[in-house]
C-alpha positions, -999 to 999 in steps of 0.1 A, spaced: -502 31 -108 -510 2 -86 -535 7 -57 -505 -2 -32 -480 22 -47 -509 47 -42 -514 42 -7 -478 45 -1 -481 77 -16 -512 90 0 -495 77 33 -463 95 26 -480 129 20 -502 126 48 -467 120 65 -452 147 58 -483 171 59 -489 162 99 -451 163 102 -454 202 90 -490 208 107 -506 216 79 -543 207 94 -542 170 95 -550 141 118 -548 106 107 -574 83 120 -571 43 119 -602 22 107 -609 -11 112 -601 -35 90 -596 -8 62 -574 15 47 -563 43 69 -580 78 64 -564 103 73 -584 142 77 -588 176 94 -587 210 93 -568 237 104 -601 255 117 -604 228 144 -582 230 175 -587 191 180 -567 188 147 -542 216 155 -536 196 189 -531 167 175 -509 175 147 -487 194 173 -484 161 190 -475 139 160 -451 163 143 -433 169 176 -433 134 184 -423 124 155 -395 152 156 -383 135 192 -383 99 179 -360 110 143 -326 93 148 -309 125 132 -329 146 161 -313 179 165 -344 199 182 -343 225 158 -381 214 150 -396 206 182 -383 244 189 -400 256 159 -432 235 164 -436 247 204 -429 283 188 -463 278 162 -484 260 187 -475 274 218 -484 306 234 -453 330 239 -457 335 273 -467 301 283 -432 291 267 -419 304 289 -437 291 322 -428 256 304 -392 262 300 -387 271 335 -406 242 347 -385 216 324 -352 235 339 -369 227 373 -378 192 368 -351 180 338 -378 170 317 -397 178 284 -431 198 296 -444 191 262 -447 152 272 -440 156 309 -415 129 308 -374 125 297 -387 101 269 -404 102 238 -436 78 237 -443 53 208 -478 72 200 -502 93 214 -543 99 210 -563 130 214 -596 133 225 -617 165 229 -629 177 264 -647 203 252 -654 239 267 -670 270 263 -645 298 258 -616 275 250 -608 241 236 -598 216 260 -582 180 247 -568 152 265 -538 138 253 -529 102 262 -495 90 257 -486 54 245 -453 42 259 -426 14 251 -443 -18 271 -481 -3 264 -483 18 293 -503 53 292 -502 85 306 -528 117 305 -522 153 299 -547 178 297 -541 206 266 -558 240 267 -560 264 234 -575 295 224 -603 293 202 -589 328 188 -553 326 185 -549 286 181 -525 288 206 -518 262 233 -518 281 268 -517 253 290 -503 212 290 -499 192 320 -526 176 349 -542 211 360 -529 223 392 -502 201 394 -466 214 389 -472 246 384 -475 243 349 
């Protein structure tokens, strides 16, 4: 098999491995081929596939929310659901990206904490513009229990 046909392989599985969160991130490196890693142990990758799966759920053409309603029920707390649904009722928007669009990518970056993990998710939109959210899971349930700018909205 040809080292091209490979990749596309190795991309394609990766794919479909973040698009199922099954532990992994994908990371770009310069001038190289793309490596893509994690581990379901980590709650930096867990965040981060959450992210790119339900992103890439929002952006299918053939979107019928059936898996962004499956992925918030996997990654996000049940009572914190919740909170977040009565929030986007509120404000007519998706609490999961604060916003009534989907953006073109996303990056995730650990804050760190003691008793929790605490990421910060930037959003890439159409026309390069940005936007912050701050993402808190448990480091025993690898659940999400908070997304949004803390101690705005309620949230």
């Amino acid at each position: 098999m040809n080292s091209k046909k490979a990749m596309r392989r190795t991309a394609l599985a990766a794919g479909l491995a973040l698009a199922l969160g099954l532990g992994v991130s994908a990371q770009a490196s310069a001038g190289g081929p793309r490596t893509v890693s994690g581990k379901p142990s980590d709650n930096i990758t867990r965040i981060a596939d959450f992210y790119g799966a339900y992103i890439d759920a929002e952006s299918d053409a053939d979107h019928s929310g059936r898996l962004t309603d499956e992925l918030r029920k996997y990654y996000i707390r049940a009572d914190y659901l919740k909170k977040l649904e009565a929030w986007e009722a509120r404000e007519h928007a998706d609490g999961v990206l604060e916003a009534q669009d989907t953006p073109v990518g996303w990056k995730v970056t650990d804050n760190g904490t003691a008793g929790y993990t605490e990421a910060r998710v930037t959003l890439i939109w159409a026309g390069g513009e940005t936007s912050k959210l701050v993402v808190d899971m448990t480091r025993t349930t690898h659940k999400i229990f908070h997304i949004g700018t803390k101690g705005i909205g309620g949230k």
